[in-house]
C-alpha positions as CSV (number, residue, x, y, z in Angstrom):
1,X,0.0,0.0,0.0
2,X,3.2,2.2,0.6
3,X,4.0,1.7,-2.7
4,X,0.7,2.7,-4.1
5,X,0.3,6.3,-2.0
6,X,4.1,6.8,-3.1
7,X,3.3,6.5,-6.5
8,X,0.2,8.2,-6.5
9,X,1.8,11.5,-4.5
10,X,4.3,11.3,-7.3
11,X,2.0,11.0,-10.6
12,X,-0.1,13.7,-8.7
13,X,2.8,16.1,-8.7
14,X,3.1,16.2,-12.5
15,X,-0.8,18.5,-11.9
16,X,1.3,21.3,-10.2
17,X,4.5,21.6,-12.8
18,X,8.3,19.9,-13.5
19,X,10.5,19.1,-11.5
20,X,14.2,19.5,-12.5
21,X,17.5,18.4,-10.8
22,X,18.6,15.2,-12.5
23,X,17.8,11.8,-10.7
24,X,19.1,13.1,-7.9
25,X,16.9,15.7,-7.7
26,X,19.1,17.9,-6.8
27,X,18.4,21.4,-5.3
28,X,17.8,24.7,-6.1
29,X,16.9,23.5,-9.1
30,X,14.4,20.7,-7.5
31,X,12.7,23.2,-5.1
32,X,12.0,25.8,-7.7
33,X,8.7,24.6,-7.7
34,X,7.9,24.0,-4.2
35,X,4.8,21.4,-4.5
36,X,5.9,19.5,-6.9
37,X,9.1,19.0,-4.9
38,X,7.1,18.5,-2.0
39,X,4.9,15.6,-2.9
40,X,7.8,13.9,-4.7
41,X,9.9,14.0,-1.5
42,X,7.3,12.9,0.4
43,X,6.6,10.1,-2.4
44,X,10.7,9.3,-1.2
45,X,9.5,8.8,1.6
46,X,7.1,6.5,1.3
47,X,9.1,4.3,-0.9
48,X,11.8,4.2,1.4
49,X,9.7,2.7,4.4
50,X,7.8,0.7,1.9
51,X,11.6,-1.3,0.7
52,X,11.8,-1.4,4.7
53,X,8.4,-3.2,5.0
54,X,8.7,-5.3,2.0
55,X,12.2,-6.4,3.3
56,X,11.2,-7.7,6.6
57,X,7.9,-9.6,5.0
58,X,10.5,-11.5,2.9
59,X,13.0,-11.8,5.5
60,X,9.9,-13.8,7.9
61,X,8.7,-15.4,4.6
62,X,12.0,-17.1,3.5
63,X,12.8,-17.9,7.5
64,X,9.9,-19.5,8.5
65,X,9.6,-21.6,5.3
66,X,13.4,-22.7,5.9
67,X,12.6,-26.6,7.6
68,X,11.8,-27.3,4.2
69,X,14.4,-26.7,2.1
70,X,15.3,-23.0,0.2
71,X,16.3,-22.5,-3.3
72,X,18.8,-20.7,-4.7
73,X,16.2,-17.9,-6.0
74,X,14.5,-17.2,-2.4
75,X,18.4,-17.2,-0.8
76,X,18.8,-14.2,-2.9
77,X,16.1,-12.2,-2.5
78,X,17.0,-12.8,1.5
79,X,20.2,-11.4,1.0
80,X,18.2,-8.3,-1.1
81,X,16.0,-7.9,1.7
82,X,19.2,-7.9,4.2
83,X,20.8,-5.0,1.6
84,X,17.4,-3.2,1.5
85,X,17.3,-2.8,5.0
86,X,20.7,-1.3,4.7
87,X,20.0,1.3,2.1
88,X,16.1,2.1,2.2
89,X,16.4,4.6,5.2
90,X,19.4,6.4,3.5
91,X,16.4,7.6,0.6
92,X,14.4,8.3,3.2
93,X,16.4,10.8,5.6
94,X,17.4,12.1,2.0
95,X,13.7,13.0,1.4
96,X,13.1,14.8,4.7
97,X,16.5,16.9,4.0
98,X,14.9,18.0,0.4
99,X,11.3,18.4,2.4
100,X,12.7,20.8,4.4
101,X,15.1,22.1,1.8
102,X,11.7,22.3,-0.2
103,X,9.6,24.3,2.8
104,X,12.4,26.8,3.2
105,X,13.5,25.3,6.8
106,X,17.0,24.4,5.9
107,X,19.6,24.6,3.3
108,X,21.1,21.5,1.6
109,X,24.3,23.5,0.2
110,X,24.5,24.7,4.4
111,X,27.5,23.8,6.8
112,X,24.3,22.5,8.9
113,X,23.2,20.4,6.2
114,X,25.2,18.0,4.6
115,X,25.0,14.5,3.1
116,X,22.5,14.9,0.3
117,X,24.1,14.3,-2.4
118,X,26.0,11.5,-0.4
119,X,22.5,9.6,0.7
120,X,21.3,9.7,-2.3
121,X,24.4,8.3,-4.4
122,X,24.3,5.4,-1.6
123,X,20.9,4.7,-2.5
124,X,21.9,4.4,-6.1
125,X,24.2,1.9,-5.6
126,X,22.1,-0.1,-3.6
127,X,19.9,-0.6,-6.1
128,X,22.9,-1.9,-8.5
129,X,23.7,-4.3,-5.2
130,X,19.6,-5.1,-5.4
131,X,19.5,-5.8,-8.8
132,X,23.1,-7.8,-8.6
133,X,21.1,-9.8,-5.9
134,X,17.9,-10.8,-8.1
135,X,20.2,-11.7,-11.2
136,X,21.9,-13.7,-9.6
137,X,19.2,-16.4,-8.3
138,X,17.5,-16.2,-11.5
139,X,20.6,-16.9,-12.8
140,X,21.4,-19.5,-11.4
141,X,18.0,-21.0,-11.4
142,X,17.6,-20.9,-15.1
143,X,21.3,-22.6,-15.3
144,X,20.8,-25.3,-13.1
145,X,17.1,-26.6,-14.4
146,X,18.7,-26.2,-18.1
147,X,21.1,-28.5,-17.1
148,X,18.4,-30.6,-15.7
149,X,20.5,-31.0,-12.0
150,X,20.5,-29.0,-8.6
151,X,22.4,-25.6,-8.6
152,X,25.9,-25.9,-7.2
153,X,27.3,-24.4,-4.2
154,X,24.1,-23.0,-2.7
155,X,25.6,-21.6,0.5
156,X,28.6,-20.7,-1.1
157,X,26.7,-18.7,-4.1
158,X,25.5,-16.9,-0.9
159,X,28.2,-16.2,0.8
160,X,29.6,-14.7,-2.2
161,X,26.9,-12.5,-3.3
162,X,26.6,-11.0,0.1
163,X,30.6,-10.4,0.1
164,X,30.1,-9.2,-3.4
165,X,27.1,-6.6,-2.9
166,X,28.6,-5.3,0.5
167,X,32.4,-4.5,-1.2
168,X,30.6,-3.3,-3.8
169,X,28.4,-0.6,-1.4
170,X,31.5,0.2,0.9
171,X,33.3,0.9,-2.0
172,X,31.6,4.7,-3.2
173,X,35.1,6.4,-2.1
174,X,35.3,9.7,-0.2
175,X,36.8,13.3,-0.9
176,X,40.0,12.6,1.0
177,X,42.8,10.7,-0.6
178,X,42.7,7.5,2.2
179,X,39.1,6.9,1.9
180,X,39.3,7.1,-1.6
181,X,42.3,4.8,-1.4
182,X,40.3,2.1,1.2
183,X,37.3,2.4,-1.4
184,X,39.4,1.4,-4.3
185,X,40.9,-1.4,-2.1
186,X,37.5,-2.6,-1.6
187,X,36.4,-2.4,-5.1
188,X,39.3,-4.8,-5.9
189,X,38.2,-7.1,-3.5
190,X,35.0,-7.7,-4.5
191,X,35.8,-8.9,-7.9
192,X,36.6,-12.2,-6.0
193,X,33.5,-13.1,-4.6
194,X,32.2,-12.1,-8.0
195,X,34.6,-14.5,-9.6
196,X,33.0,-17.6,-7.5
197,X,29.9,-16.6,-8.3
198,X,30.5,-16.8,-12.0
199,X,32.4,-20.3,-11.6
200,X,29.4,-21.4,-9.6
201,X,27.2,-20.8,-12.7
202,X,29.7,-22.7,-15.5
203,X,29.7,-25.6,-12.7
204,X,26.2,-25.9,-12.8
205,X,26.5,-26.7,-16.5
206,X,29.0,-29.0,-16.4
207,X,28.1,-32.4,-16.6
208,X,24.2,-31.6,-17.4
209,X,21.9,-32.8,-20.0
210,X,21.8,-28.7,-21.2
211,X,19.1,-27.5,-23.2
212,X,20.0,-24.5,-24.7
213,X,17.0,-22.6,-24.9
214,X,15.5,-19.2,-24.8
215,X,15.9,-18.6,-20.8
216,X,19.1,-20.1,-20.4
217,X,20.8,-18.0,-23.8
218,X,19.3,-15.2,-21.4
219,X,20.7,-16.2,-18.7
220,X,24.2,-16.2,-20.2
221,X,23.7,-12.6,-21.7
222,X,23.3,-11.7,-18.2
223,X,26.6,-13.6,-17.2
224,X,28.8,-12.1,-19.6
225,X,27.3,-8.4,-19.2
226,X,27.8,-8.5,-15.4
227,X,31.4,-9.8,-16.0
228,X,31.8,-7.0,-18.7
229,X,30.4,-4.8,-15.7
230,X,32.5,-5.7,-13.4
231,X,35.3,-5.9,-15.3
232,X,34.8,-2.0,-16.6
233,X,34.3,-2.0,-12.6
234,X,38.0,-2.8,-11.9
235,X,39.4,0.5,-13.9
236,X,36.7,2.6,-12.1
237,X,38.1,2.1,-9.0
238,X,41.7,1.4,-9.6
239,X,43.9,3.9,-8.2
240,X,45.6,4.4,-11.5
241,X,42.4,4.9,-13.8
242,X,39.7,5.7,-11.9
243,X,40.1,9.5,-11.5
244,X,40.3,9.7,-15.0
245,X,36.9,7.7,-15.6
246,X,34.8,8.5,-13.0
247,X,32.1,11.2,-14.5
248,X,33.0,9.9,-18.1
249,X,30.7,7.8,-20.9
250,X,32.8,4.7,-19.7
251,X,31.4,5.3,-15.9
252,X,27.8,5.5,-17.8
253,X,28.2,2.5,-20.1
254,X,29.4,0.2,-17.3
255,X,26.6,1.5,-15.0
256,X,23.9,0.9,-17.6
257,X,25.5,-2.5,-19.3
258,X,25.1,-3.5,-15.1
259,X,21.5,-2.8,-15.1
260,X,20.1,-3.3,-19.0
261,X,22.6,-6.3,-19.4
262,X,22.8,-8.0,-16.4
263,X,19.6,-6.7,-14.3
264,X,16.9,-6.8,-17.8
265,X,18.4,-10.1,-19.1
266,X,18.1,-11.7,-16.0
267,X,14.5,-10.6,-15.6
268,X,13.4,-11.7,-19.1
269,X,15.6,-15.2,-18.6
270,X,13.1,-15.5,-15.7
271,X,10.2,-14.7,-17.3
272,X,10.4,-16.8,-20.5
273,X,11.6,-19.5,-17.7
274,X,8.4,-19.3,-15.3
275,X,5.8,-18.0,-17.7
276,X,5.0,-21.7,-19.0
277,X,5.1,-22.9,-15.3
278,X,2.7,-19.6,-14.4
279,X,0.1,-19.7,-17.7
280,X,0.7,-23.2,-19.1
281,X,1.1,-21.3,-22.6
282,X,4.4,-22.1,-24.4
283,X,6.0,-18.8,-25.5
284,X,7.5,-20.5,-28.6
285,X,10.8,-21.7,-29.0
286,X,12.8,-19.8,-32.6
287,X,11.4,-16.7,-31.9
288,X,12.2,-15.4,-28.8
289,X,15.8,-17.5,-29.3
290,X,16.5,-15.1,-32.3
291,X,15.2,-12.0,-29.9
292,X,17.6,-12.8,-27.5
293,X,20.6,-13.5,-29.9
294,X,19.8,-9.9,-31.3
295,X,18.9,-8.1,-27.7
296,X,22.7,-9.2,-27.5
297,X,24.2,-7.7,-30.5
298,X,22.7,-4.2,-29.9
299,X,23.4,-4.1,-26.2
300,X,26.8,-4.3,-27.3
301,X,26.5,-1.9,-29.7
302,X,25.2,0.6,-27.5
303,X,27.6,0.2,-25.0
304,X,31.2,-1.0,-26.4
305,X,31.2,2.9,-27.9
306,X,31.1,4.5,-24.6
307,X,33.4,2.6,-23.3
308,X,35.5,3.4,-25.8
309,X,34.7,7.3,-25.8
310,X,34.9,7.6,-22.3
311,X,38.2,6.3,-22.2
312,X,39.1,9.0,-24.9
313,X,37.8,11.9,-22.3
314,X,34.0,12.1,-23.5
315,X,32.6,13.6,-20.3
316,X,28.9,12.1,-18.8
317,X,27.1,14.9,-19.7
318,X,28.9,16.3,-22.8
319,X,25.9,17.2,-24.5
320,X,25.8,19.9,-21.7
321,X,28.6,21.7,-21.8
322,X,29.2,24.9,-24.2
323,X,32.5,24.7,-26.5
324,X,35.4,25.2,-24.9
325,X,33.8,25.0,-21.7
326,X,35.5,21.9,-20.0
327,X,38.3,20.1,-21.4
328,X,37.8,16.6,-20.2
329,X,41.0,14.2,-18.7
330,X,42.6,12.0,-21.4
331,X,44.0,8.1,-20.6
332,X,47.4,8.0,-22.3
333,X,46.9,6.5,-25.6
């Protein structure tokens, strides 16, 4: 129900004007229209306890259903529901600071008032860490019932996407040079636990009867964009490369190839996996193969280019910028 009043105070802002700011919704360009930016802070709000609810229902749910047994798909969403917990209240102290930034009562830019910007960028990648989570045990669902035998490594898939997700959160640096330095360190670290988890996957494969079919050629998209992610990961937070990335098109592409190609592929692996089980209606077999094959080739396409013009200096927000305005870092050809 939190969900629904949280939509509906932000659909019912739209009635009173724009609101502008980015994603971040970032003032004074937010508050300039002060209802608007009040219902959708309070819409924050909502959505920020609602995660909090949500998380706990699963939490009981997966707990008191554990005598029997649970799968690799409900262990992840546990582990989401333990991260949610985590980050839900950081969006929803940020919307009573734009609330009151919003009423006039403080001032976000203010000595008094800081941590904005920081709350909100901590949400952000708590949802990466969210969708990370949900990939992942439908992942490794779809792998183990194409290859017709139990996932592998259960507990230890667990263990490693908690280790992954929580490096991965710790790991949004600082303005000084050591915590920027301790972030980087952590970013490094969590490619391991990532690396298990990918190994987890092939070793469910091997030795299967595999049918290579629509869900599980989704499934692999989503394997090889989240390494490509976290790959691209590694030279965002390495000492060496990262200060000349971060805020570039290569920061945007492995952002996005996270979410579009691992988060989306995952979700339509799952849904071309369970649909049959939900409906009893076959979704065909050739065409939503040759979908997928294609759904690979332009993801690629969309996002190999960034990376490659983001290493060259093309700044996140180029289009922006006036001519001669900024002159963007280089990487040493």
């Amino acid at each position: 129900q939190l969900h629904g009043w949280a939509l509906l105070a932000a659909v019912f802002s739209t009635a009173f004007g724009s609101v502008d700011g980015g994603w971040t919704l970032l003032p004074p360009w937010s508050t300039a229209s002060a209802i608007p930016a009040l219902l959708l802070a309070v819409s924050m709000h909502l959505v920020g306890l609602s995660m909090v609810g949500t998380a706990l229902n699963h939490l009981a749910t997966i707990f008191s259903a554990r005598a029997n047994g649970v799968p690799l798909l409900a262990r992840a969403m546990g582990v989401a529901a333990g991260f949610a917990l985590i980050v839900a209240p950081a969006l929803a102290a940020a919307a009573v600071l734009l609330f009151a930034e919003a009423t006039g009562r403080a001032d976000l830019f203010a000595d008094s008032m800081p941590g904005y910007e920081s709350l909100l960028a901590y949400y952000g990648r708590g949802v990466v860490v969210l969708v990370l989570c949900g990939s992942v045990g439908v992942i490794g669902e779809v792998c183990a019932t194409s290859a017709r035998k139990a996932p592998h490594g259960m507990t230890a898939t667990t263990i490693a996407l908690a280790l992954t997700g929580g490096l991965y959160l710790i790991s949004g640096g600082g303005g000084d040079v050591a915590s920027a330095a301790t972030a980087s360190l952590f970013g490094l670290l969590a490619a391991v636990p990532a690396t298990l988890l990918a190994l987890n996957f092939l070793a469910s494969l091997q030795g299967g009867a595999i049918k290579l079919d629509t869900p599980l050629i989704l499934a692999l998209i989503a394997v090889v964009a989240l390494a490509t992610g976290g790959v691209a990961g590694l030279f965002l937070v390495a000492p060496l490369t990262g200060e000349y990335l971060r805020g570039t098109a290569f920061a945007t592409a492995q952002l996005h190839l996270l979410l579009a190609g691992g988060g989306l592929s995952a979700f339509l692996a799952g849904l071309m996996h369970w649909w049959p089980l939900i409906t009893g209606k076959s979704l065909g077999a050739r065409r939503p193969g040759f979908a997928a094959i294609l759904y690979f080739a332009v993801l690629y396409l969309t996002f190999l280019p960034l990376f490659f013009l983001g290493s060259r200096g093309l700044t996140a927000r180029a289009q922006s910028l006036n001519p001669g305005a900024f002159e963007p870092a280089r990487l040493a050809a």
